[in-house]
C-alpha positions in Angstrom: -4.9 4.7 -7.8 -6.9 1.9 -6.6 -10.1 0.5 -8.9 -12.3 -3.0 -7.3 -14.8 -3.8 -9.7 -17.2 -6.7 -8.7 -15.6 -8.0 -6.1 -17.2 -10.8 -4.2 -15.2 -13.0 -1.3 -16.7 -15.9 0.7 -15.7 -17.9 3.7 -16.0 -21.5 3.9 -17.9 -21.8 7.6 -19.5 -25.4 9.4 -22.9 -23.7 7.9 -21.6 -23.6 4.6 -20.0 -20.6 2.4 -20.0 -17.1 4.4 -21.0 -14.5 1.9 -18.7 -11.5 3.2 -18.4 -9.2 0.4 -20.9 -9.4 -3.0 -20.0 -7.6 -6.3 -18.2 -4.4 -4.6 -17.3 -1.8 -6.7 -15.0 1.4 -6.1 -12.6 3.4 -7.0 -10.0 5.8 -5.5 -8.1 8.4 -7.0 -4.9 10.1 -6.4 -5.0 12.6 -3.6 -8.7 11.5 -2.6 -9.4 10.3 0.9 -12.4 7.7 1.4 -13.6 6.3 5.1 -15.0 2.9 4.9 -17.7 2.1 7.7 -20.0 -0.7 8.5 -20.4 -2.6 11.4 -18.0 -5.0 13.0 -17.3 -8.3 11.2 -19.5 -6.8 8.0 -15.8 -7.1 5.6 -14.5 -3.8 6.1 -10.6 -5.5 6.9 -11.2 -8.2 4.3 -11.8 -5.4 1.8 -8.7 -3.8 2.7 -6.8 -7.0 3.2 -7.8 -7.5 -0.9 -6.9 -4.4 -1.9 -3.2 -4.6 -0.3 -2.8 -7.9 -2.3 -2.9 -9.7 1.3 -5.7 -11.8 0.1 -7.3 -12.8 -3.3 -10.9 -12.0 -4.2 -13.4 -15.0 -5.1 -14.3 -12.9 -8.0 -13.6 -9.5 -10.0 -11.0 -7.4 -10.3 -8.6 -5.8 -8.2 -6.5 -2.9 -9.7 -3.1 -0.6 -7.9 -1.6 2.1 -9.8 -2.6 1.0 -12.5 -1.7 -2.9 -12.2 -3.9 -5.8 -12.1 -3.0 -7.8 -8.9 -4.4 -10.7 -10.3 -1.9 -10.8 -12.8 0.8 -11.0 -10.3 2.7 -13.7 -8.1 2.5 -13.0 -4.3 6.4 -12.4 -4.6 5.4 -9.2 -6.9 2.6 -8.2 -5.0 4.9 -8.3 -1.9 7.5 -6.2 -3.7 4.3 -4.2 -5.0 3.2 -3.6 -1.0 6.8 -2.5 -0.3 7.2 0.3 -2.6 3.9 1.6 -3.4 1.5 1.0 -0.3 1.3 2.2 3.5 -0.2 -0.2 5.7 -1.9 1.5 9.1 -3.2 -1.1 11.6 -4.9 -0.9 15.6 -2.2 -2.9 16.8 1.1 -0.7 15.9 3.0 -3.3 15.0 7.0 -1.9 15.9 9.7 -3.5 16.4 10.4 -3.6 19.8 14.3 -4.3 19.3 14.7 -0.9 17.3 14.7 2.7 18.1 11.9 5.1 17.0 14.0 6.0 14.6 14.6 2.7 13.3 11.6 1.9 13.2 10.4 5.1 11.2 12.7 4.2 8.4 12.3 0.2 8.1 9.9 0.3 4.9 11.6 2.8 3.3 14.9 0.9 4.0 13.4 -2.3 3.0 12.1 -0.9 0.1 15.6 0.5 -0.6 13.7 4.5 -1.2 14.5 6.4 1.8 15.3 9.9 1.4 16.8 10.7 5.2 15.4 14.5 5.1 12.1 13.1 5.0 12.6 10.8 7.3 14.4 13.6 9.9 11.3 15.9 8.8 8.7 13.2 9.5 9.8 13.2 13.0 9.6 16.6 13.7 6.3 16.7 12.5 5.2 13.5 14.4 6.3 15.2 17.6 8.7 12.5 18.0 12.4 14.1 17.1 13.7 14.4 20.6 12.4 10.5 21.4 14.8 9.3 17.9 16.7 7.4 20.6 14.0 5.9 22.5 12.2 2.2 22.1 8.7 2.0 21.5 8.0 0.2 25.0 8.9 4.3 26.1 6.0 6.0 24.3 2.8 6.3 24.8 0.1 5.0 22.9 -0.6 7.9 20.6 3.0 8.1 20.2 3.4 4.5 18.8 0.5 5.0 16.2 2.2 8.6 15.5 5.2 6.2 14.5 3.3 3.6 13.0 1.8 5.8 10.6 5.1 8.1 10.1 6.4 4.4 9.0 4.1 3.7 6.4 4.2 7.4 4.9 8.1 7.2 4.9 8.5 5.4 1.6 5.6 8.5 0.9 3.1 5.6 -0.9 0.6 6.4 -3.7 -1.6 4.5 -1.6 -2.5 4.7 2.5 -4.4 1.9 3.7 -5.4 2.5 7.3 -7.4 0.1 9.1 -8.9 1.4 12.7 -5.6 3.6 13.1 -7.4 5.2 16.4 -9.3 2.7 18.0 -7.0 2.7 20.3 -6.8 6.2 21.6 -8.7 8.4 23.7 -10.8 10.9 22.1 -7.8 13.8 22.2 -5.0 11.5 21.2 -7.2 10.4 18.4 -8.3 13.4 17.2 -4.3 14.6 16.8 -3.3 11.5 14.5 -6.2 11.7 12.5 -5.3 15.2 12.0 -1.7 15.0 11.5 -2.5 11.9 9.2 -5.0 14.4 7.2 -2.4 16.4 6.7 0.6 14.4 5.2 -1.4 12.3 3.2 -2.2 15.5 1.8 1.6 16.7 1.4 2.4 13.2 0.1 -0.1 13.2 -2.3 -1.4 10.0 -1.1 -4.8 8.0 -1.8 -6.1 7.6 1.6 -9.0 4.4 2.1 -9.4 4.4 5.9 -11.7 1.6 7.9 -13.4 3.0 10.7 -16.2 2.8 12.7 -16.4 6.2 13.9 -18.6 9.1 12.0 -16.2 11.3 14.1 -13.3 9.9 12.0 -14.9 9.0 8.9 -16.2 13.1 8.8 -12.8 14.5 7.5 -12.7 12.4 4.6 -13.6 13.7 1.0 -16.3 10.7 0.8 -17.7 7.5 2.7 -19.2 4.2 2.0 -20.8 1.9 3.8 -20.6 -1.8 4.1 -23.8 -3.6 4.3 -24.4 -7.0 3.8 -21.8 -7.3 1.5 -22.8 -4.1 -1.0 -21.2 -0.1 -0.7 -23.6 2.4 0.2 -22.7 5.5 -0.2 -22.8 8.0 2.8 -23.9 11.4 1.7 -22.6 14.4 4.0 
């Protein structure tokens, strides 16, 4: 579902070229769930930020289902990001001018693939059915990432890409989304690569790597 191979990025600093990420390597397959650790500022979100087609890689290659992103204009990658990925982020990212319900179903709409049974069935299983009415200023916090993740699962993508989704949340809250998010990207059938932190999130997932200085390391159980 999703391949990097050799995969190098810079920035250009007052020092001179920052060397963020260095021949990285992985690959993800359908239905497999992979926690991406490392310490703050190591690449972790530039990473994912490459593999959603957000950015482009100095070097290598970057492969989604199948299709080379360097082979495509941003338009198609946009249209790519649309139909095929879910993007999880810290900050929520709602739309404070439409209802949770709204808001559930905006990628799908956009991406003109909503099926409304899934969409009435993700909220009853986000908790969230009897708050369809409600704006996102009216939930709590791990309500709005319950949303934000029922949002990106709508359009049910081959690929989840979840950066920090509960670094926000207290220890309960967190442990609830990360295990509701376990389990529909299971249902969905969904590659999951989740940045975290956390060894407490990361533990759930089939396997872990580790950024350092620019190289995956993988994280045995």
């Amino acid at each position: 579902m999703l391949e990097l191979r050799d995969v190098s990025k810079s920035y250009a600093t007052p020092q001179g070229p920052l060397s963020v990420l260095r021949g990285v390597s992985l690959q993800l397959a359908a239905g497999e769930s992979l926690a991406l650790m490392g310490e703050s500022g190591c690449g972790k979100s530039t990473l994912l930020h490459l593999a959603a087609g957000l950015d482009t890689p100095d070097s290598g290659r970057i492969w989604l289902a199948d299709r080379a992103l360097d082979a495509m204009n941003e338009a198609q990658r946009s249209a790519l990001r649309r139909h095929r990925l879910g993007l999880v982020f810290q900050a929520f990212h709602l739309v404070p001018t439409l209802t949770v319900s709204d808001n559930l179903r905006l990628q799908a709409r956009l991406a003109k693939q909503e099926v409304p049974d899934w969409s009435v069935e993700l909220l009853e299983r986000l908790g969230l059915a009897k708050y369809r009415d409600h704006y996102p200023e009216q939930l709590s916090g791990g309500q709005q990432q319950r949303l934000a993740i029922g949002r990106a699962l709508a359009v049910r993508p081959n690929l989840l890409l979840a950066d920090e989704p509960t670094g926000n949340l207290d220890e309960r809250n967190a442990d609830d989304v990360l295990a509701l998010l376990m389990e529909l990207v299971v249902e969905t059938g969904s590659a999951l690569l989740l940045v975290t932190h956390s060894p407490r999130v990361a533990d759930p997932m089939n396997r872990c790597l580790r950024l350092h200085h620019g190289r995956l390391e993988t994280i045995e159980p």
